[in-house]
C-alpha positions in Angstrom: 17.6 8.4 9.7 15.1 9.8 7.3 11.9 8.5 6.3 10.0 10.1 3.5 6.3 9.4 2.0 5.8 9.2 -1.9 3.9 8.0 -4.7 5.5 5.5 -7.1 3.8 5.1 -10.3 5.0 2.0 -12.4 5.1 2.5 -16.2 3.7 -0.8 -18.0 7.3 -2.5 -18.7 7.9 -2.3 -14.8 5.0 -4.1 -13.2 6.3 -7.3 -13.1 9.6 -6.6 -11.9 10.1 -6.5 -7.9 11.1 -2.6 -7.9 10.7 -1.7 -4.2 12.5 -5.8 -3.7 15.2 -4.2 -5.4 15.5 -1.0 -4.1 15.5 -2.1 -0.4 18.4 -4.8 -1.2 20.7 -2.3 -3.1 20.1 1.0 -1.4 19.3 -0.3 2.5 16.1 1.0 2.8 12.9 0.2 4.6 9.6 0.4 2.2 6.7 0.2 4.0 4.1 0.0 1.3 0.7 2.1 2.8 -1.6 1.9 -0.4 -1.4 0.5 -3.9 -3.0 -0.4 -7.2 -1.8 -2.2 -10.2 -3.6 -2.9 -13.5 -2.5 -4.6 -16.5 -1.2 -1.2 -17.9 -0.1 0.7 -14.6 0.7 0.5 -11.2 0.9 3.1 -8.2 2.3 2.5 -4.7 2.0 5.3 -1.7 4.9 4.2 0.3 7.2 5.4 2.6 11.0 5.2 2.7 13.1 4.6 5.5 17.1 4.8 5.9 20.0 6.7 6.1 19.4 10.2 4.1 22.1 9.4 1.9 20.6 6.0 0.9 17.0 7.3 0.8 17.9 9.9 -2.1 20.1 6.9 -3.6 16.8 4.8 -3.5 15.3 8.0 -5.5 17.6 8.1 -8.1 17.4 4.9 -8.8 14.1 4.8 -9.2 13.6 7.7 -11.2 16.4 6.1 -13.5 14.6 3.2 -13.6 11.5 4.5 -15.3 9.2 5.4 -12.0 7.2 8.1 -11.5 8.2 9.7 -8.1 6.1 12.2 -6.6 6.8 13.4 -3.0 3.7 13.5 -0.6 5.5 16.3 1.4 5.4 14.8 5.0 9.0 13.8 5.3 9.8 13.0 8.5 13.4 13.3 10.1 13.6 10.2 12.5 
């Protein structure tokens, strides 16, 4: 298992859409959402991301394909 901390930011176009929803059905993870914001113009989420290693980096990708920022708050934590 890996579980890794970040900082989603949503561009304008995403902040209606149910991202992290998504994410957790198609990749099989766990977000665990610690601390957000959202505007009319941009959202953030500080989250962490549980699962397999293979489908956390998946969950990644897919995000950073999607149009989210990703920034890694560098406390990854092997589980």
């Amino acid at each position: 298992m890996k579980g890794i901390r970040v900082r989603l930011t949503f561009p304008e176009e995403l902040i209606r859409e149910p991202i992290l929803a998504l994410v957790a059905r198609e990749h099989d993870v766990l977000p665990n959402i610690r601390r957000a914001s959202v505007e009319e113009n941009e959202g953030w989420i500080v989250c962490e991301l549980d699962g397999e290693a293979r489908a956390v980096d998946a969950a990644i990708a897919w995000l950073e394909k999607r149009g989210v920022g990703v920034d890694y708050l560098g406390d990854a934590v092997e589980s």
